[in-house]
C-alpha positions in Angstrom: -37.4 -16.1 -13.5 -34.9 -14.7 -16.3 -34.7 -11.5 -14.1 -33.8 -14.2 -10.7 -31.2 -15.5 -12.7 -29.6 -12.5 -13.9 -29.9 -10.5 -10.6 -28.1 -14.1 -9.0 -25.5 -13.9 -11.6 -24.6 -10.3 -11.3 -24.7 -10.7 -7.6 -22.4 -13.3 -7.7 -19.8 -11.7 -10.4 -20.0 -8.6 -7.8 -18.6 -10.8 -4.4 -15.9 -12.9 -7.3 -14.8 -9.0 -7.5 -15.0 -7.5 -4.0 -13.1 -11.3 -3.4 -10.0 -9.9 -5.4 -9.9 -6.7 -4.0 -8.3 -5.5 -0.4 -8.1 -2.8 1.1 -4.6 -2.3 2.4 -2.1 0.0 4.3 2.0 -0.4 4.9 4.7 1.3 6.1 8.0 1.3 4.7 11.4 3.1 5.9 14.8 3.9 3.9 17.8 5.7 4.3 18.8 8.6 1.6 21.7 7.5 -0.7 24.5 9.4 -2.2 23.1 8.8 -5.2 19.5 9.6 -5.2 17.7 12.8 -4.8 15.2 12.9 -2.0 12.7 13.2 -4.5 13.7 9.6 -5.9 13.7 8.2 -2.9 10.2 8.9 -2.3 9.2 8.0 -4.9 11.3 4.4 -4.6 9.7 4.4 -0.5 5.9 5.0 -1.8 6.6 1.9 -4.6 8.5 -0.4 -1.9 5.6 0.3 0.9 3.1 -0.6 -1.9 4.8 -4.0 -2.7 5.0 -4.8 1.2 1.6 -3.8 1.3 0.5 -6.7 -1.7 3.2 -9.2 -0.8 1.7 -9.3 2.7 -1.9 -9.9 1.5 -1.4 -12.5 -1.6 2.4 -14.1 -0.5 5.9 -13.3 -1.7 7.7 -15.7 -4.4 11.4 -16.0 -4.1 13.2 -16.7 -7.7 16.9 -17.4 -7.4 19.5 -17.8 -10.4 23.4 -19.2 -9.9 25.3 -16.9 -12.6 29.0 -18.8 -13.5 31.2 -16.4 -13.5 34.4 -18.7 -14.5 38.0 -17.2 -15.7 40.5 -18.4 -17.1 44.0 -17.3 -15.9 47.7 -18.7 -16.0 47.1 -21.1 -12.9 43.6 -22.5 -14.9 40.1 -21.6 -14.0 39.1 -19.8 -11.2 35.3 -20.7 -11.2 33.4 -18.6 -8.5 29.6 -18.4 -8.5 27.1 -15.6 -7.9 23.5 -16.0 -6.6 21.0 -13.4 -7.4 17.6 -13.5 -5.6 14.6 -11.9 -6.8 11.5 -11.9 -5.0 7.9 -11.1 -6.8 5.0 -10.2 -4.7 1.6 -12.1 -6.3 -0.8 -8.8 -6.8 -0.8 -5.6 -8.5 -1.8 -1.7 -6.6 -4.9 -0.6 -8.4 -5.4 2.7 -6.7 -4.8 4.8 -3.7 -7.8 5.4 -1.0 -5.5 8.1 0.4 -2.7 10.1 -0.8 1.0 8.9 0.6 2.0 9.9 4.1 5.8 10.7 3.6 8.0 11.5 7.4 11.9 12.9 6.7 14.1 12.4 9.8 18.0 12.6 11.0 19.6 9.4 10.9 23.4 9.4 11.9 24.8 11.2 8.9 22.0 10.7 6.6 18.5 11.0 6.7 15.7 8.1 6.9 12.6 8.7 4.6 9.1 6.4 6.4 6.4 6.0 3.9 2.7 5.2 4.8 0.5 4.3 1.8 -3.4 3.3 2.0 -4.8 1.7 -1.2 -7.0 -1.2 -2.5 -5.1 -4.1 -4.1 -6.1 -7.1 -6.4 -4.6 -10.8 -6.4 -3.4 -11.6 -9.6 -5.2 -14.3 -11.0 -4.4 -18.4 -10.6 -4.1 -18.8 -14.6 -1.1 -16.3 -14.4 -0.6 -13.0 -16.5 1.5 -12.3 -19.5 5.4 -10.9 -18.7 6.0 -7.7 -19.7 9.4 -6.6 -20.2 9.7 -2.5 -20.8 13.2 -0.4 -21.6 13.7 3.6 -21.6 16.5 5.1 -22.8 17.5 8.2 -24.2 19.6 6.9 -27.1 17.5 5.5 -30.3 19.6 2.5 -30.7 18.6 1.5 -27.3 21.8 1.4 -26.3 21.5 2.1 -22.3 19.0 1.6 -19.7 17.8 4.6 -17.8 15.2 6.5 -16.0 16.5 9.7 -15.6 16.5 12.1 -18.2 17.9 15.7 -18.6 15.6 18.7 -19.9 15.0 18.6 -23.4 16.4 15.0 -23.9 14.5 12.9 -26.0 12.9 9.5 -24.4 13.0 5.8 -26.6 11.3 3.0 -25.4 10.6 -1.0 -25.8 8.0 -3.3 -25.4 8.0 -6.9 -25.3 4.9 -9.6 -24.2 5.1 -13.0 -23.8 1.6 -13.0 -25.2 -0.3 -11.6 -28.1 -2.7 -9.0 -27.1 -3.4 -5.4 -27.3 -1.4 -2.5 -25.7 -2.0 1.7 -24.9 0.3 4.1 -23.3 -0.4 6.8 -21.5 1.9 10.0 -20.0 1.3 11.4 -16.9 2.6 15.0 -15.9 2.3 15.0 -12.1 2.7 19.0 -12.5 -0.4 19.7 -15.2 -2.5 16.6 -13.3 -3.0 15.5 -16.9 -2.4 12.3 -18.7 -1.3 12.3 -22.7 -2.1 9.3 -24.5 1.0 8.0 -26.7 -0.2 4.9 -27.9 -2.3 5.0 -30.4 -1.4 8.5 -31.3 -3.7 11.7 -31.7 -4.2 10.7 -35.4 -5.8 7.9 -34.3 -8.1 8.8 -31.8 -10.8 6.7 -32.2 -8.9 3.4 -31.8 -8.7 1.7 -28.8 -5.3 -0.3 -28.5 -2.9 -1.4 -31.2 -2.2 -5.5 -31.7 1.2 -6.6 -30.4 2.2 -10.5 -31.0 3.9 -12.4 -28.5 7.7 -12.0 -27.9 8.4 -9.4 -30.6 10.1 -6.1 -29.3 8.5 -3.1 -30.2 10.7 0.4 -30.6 8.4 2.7 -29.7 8.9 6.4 -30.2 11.2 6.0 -33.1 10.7 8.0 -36.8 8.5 5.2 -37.9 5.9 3.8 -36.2 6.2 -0.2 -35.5 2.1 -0.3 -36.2 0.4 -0.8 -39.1 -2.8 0.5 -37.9 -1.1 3.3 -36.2 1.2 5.1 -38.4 2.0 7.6 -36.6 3.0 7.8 -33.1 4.4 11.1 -31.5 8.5 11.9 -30.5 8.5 12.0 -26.6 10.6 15.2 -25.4 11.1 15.8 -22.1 10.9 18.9 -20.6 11.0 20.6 -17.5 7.9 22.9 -15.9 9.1 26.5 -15.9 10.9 27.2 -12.9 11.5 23.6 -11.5 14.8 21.7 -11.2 13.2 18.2 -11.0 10.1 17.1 -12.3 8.8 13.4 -12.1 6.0 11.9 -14.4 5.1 8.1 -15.4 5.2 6.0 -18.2 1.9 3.9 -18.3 1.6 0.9 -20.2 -1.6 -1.1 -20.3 -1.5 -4.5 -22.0 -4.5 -7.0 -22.3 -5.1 -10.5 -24.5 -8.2 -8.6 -25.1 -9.3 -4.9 -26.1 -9.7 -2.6 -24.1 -12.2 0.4 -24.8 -10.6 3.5 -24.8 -11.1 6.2 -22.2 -13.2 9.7 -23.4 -10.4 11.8 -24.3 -10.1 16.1 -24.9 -7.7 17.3 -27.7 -5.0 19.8 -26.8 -4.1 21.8 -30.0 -1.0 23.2 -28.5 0.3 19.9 -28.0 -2.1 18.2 -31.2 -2.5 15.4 -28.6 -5.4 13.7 -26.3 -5.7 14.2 -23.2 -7.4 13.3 -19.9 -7.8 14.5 -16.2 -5.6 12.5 -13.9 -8.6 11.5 -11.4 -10.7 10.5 -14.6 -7.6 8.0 -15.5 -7.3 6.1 -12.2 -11.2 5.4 -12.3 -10.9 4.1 -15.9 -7.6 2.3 -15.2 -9.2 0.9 -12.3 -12.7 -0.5 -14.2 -10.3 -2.0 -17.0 -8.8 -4.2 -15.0 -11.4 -5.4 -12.6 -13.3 -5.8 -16.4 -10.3 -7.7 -17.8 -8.3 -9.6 -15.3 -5.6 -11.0 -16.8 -4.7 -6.9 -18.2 -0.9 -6.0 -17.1 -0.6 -2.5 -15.8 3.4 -1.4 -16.0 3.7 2.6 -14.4 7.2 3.3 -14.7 8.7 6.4 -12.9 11.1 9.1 -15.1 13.1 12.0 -13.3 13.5 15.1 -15.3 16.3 17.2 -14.6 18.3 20.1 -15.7 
């Protein structure tokens, strides 16, 4: 009877999971800026055809804020109002069932970039997740906002939750197909996460280390692959109220830090969070240039 009941119950956890989980696919089309490299913008496509992808499945929510924007001149006030709209989709991407199908074509004086992504996707759940707010720069003070970094630049980051929990990052260089763990560092190895509490920002790659139990976290410098102009990696940074166990790492003396093949890291990403649903996965994109 014991064995009934626990073959019911694991049966039933199984469907509660296969019930979050979609399988997905979306296409999504935009024009190349001035501004952006076509590398960027495929990179920008592949996330927008990923969020059309969720906010098709679970819903769209549409936030909007009136900003005052009120001067004062020699004729009195001139109060004029903005509206800024911001739309969140109610899912997160957990993996990709296929790589990214990426079409370049003319369009008038420009080109047009069409993304099609396939991928399975999870609903995030009713009780809501923590917010995550995350900053790069390249200046320790903190004192701009940016994602693209020249070679051999050095790159500062923050971290804020809304809720206590526990909190890894990870590196990924698209050009090795490995993944670095930053956080907790090489001379920790055997931890899992490091404790963050709720609403306290966190400078992360600093001289000091913000951590107690980690003292030492590494200096993130940037560089590019011999002979490349532009290289683009991610920033991966995986928060949970609970802990999460670490994935089996290798050491790299060259670089005296832990390591991981990408493929391994998707599947572990992808059993943490079905294992801990209310964890926040944050991947953010950097552009490495000469």
């Amino acid at each position: 009877m014991r064995f009934l009941i626990a073959l019911i119950f694991t049966l039933s956890t199984s469907l509660i999971l296969a019930q979050k989980e979609k399988d997905v696919k979306a296409i999504y089309s935009m024009e190349l800026p001035k501004n952006l490299t076509m590398e960027q913008l495929e990179q920008r496509c592949i996330e927008q055809a990923r969020l059309k992808a969720i906010g098709e499945a679970f819903g769209f929510v549409v936030s909007e804020t009136t900003v005052d924007n009120s001067q004062e001149s020699t004729a009195g006030f001139n109060n004029s109002f903005a509206v800024l709209t911001k739309t969140n989709v109610q899912g997160e991407w957990l993996r990709d069932k296929t790589e990214p199908q990426l079409n370049w074509e003319p369009s008038g004086k420009t080109l047009k970039l069409t993304a099609n992504v396939h991928g399975v996707i999870r609903e995030f759940p009713k009780t809501g997740k923590a917010k995550i707010d995350i900053h790069l720069s390249n200046d320790s003070k903190m004192s701009n906002d940016i994602t693209l970094f020249k070679d051999g630049q050095d790159l500062f980051a923050s971290f804020q939750s809304s809720s206590k929990g526990n909190l890894s990052v990870f590196y990924v260089d698209h050009s090795s197909n490995e993944v670095y763990r930053l956080i907790p560092s090489a001379t920790s190895h055997d931890m899992n996460t490091v404790e963050v509490l709720s609403d306290k920002v966190y400078q992360l790659f600093q001289n000091s280390s913000p951590f107690s139990e980690n003292k030492s976290i590494p200096a993130l410098s940037l560089s590019l692959p011999n002979g490349k102009d532009l290289q683009m990696d991610e920033l991966v940074f995986i928060y949970s109220p609970t802990d999460i166990r670490k994935p089996s790492l290798t050491y790299n003396a060259d670089a005296r830090m832990y390591l991981m093949n990408y493929n391994d890291f998707e599947q572990w990403k992808t059993s943490s969070v079905q294992s801990n649903p209310e964890a926040v996965i944050k991947a953010v994109a950097i552009s490495i240039v000469k």
